[in-house]
N, C-alpha and C positions, 0 to 999 in steps of 0.2 A: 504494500500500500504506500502513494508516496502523499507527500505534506503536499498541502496548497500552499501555491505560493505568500506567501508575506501580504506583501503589497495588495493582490488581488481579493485577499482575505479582508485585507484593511476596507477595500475601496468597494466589498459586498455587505463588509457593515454599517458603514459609512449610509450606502444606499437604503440597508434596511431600517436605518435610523430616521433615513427621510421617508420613508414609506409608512413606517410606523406613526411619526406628526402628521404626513398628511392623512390618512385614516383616520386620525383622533380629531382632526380639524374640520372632518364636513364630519362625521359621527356629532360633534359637540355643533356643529351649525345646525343638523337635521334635528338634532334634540331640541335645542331653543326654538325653532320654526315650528315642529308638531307639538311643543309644549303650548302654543297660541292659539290652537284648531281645536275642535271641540267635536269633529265624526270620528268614528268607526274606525274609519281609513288610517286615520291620524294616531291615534290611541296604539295598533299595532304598531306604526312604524316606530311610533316614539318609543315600544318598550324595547324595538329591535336595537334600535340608535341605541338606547342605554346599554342595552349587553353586549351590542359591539365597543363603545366607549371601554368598556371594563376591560375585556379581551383584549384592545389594542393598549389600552396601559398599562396590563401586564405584559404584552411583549414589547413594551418600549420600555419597562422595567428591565425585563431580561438583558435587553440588547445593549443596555448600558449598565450592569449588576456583574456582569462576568469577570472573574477574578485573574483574567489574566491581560486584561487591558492594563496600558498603562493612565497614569494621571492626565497628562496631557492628552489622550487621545479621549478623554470624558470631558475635555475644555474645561479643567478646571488643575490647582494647584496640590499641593498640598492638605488636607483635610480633616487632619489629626490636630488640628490646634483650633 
């Protein structure tokens, strides 16, 4: 079995970082918009919206929880102080 490369590993997390915000971003617009409607129609999507909201911010938890990133690659410093 060989390792993926480095970089391309880097730059498929990268991507599922951004996939992961914009999922949460029309999930959290669809939520606020069928939170305003008062049919049937509305009522379904709004509970869909919400359990995709959850599902997508546990895997943009994931995506950035994994213990072998480093600090800079989460954009942030040091975080023990």
């Amino acid at each position: 079995m060989t390792k993926p490369d480095t970089a391309s590993a880097a730059r498929r997390r990268r991507s599922d970082r951004e996939l992961a915000k914009l999922g949460m971003t029309a999930a959290l617009g669809l939520l606020v918009i069928t939170g305003f409607t008062r049919d049937r129609t509305a009522r379904g999507l709004h509970v869909l919206a919400g359990g995709a909201l959850v599902g997508l911010s546990v895997w943009h938890h994931l995506l950035y929880s994994s213990g072998n990133d480093k600090a800079a690659d989460r954009g942030g410093g040091d975080r023990s102080a």
